[in-house]
N, C-alpha and C positions, 0 to 999 in steps of 0.2 A: 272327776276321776274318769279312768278311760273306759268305755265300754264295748264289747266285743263283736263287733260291726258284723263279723261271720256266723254269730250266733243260729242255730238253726233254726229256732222258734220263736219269733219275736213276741215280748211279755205285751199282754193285748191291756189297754189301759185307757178309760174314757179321753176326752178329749183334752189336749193339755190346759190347763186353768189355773192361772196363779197369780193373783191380783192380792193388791189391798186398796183400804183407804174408801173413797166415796162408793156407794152402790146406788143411788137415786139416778132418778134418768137423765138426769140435768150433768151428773158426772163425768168431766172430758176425762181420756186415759194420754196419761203420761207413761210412753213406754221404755220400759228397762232392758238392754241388750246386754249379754255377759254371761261371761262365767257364772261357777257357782256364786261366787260370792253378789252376785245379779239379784235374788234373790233376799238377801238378807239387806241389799239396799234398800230396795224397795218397800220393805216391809220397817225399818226407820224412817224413810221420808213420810210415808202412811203416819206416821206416830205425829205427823206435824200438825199438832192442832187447830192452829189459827190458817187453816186452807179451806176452814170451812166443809169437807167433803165434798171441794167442788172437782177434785181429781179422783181418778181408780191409778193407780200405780200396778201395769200390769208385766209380767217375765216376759220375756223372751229369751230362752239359753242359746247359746252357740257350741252348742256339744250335746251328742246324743248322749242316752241315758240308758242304760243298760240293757241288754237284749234286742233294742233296738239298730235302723239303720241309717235312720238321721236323727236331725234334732226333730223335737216337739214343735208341732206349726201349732199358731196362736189363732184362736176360733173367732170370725167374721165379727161375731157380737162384742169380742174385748180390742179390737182395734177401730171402732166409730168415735169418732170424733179424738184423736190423735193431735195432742197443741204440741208435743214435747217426746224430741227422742233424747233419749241419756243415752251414748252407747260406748261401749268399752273398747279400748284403745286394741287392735288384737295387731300381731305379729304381722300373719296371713290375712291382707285386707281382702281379700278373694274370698273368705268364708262361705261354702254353698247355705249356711245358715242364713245368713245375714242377704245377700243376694237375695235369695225364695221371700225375705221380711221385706227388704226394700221396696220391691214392686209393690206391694200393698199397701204404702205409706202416700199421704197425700203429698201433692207437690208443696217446693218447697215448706218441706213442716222444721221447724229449728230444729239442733241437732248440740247436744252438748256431748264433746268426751271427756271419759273422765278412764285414769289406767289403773290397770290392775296390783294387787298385793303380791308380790310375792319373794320368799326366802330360802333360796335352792340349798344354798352354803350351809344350813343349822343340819339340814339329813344328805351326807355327800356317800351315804351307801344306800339311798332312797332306789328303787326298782319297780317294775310290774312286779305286783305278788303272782306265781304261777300255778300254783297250788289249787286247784280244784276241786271242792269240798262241797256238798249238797248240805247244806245248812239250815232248816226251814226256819230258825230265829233271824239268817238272815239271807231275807229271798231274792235281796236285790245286790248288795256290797258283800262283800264278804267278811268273815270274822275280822280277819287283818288284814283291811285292803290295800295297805301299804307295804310293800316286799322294802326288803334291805338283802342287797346279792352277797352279804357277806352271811349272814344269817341261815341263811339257803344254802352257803357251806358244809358249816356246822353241819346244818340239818341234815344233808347229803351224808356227812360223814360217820351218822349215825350217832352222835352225843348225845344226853339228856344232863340234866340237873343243873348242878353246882359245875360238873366238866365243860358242861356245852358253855357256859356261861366262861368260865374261865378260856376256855378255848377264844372265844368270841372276842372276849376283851384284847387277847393276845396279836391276833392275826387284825383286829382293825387298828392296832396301833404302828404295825407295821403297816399297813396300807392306809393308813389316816393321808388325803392330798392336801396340801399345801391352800390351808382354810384363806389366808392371807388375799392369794388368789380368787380363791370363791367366791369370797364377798364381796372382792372387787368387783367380780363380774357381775353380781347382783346386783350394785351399785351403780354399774353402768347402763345395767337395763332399767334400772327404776328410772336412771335421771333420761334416756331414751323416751320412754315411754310417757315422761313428763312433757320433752321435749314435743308430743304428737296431740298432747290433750289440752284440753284446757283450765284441767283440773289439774293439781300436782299434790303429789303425796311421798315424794322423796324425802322431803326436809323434816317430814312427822318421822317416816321412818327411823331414819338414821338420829333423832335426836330422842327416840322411845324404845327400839326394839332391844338395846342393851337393860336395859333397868325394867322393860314391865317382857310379861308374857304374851304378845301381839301375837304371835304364831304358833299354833296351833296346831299346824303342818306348814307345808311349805305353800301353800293356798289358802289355809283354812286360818281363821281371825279370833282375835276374842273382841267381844262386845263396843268396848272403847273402840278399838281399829275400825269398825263398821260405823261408828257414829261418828269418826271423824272423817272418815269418806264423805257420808250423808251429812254433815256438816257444810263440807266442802263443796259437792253438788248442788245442796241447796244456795249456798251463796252464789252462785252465777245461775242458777234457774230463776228465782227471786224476780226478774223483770218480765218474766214468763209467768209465773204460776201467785206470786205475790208471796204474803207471810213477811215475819219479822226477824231478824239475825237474833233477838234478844230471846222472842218466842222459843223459835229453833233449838237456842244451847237450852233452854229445859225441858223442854221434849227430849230431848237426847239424849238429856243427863237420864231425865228418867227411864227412858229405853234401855239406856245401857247397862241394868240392873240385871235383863231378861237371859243373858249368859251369852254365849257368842256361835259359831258354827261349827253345825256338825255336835256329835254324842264323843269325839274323842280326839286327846290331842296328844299328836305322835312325839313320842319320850326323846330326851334330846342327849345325846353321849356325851359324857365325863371330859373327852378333849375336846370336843366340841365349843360346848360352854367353856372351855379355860381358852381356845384358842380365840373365841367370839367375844372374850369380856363378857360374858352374860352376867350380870349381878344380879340378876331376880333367882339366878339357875342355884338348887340344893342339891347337895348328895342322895338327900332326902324328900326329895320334891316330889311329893305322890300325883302325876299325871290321870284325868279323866279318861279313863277307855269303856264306852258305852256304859254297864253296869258298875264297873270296877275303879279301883284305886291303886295304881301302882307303880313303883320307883321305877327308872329306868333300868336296874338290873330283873327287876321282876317282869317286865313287860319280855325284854329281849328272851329272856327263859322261857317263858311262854310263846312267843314267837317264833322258837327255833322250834320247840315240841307241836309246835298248830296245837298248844294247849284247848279243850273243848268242853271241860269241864265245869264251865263258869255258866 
């Protein structure tokens, strides 16, 4: 998620540290570049038992983090002895993240890409949320840190309840874009993004995201979708790091028990799901939103009110 680079007071925070997997001294680090979902690799390849803990699996993000004005730089002591870059296919190869990382990296150290998830088409009134609320439950994200500009209508226009809600439903079905489209596009960047890695996660997508609940947001995973990333990664790390393909799929199996990313997954609209073919998608599909449980109609109601009462 984006964070607001002009921030006046940058949130002061030890030093950045996010590893898994070996701690002994003998532990080389295999580092992870990426997005959020960076993180959640790293922490199933960790799950890989037969590595013996002879790696640390440690982050690297390529996006700052909130209040801040770059990314998190990775401390002196989690980049010694570096056998293995895993790093994320990004748009912008110029990233001043990855740049500032690179110098730091020993010559030639292998370098595996692997691209990213993502599903623009499932939220096509997705926005910056604008709305600026002092929240002390939540000090870093916001309640709802995903805006929808249709929603922020409504809310402008002054609705609450059942109106706002009906209101809502009305004006995105006359503005609903031409999904047909969208996913195309989606479709062209997965298999893009395939085309630049050496990992590929096109052909998982398009043959799961109709029938299981893979997205979460239009970044964000469930548990499966990350183990079969780290599935994948690991099979071309393997002459690098070792381990067995057999070992791997139950690690992973058992990992993917652990739930997936992120506390909440953004509710998906009624034409959406019929224009998407979602067959997993219900009328009644109560969505995870940090604390709470709630339909798609109930989330957007709250949404349009910056509901705070939860």
């Amino acid at each position: 998620m984006p964070a607001d680079d002009n921030a006046p007071d940058a949130v002061q925070r030890p030093p950045f540290a996010l590893a898994f997997g070996g701690r002994s001294a003998r532990a080389r680090t295999v580092l992870v570049y990426g997005n959020c979902q960076a993180p959640y690799l790293a922490q199933m390849l960790a799950s890989l038992d037969d590595l013996n803990d002879d790696y640390r699996f440690v982050v690297a993000l390529n996006h700052v983090l909130p209040g801040d004005a770059v990314a998190p730089a990775i401390a002196d002591e989690d980049l010694k002895d570096v056998v293995l870059l895993l790093r994320q296919f990004e748009d912008h190869q110029a990233n001043p993240a990855f740049t500032a990382l690179a110098a730091r990296l020993p010559a030639r150290c292998p370098v595996i890409r692997y691209p990213s998830f993502a599903l623009l088409s499932a939220w096509p009134f997705e926005c910056p949320e604008p709305r600026e609320r002092h929240d002390p439950a939540f000090p870093l994200w916001k309640r709802y840190p995903l805006g929808d500009m249709l929603g922020l209508q409504i809310a402008q226009a002054g609705l609450t309840g059942s109106m706002a809600v009906a209101a809502y439903m009305d004006l995105s079905e006359r503005k609903m874009p031409d999904l047909r489209v969208r996913l195309q596009r989606d479709v062209d960047r997965m298999r893009r993004y395939d085309a630049h890695s050496d990992v590929q996660l096109a052909d998982y997508v398009l043959d799961h995201f109709r029938d299981e609940h893979l997205f979460w947001t239009s970044g964000h995973l469930s548990a499966p979708a990350v183990a079969e990333l780290a599935r994948r990664v690991a099979e071309h790390a393997r002459p690098v790091l070792g381990g067995s393909a057999a070992r791997a799929e139950a690690c992973l199996a058992a990992a993917s028990i652990n739930g997936g990313m992120g506390t909440h997954q953004h509710p998906i609209h009624p034409l959406v799901a019929e224009a998407l073919e979602l067959r997993f998608w219900r009328m009644d599909l109560a969505y995870r939103w940090h604390t709470q449980q709630w339909t798609y109609y109930e989330y957007i109601q709250r949404y349009i009110e910056y509901d705070t009462s939860w």
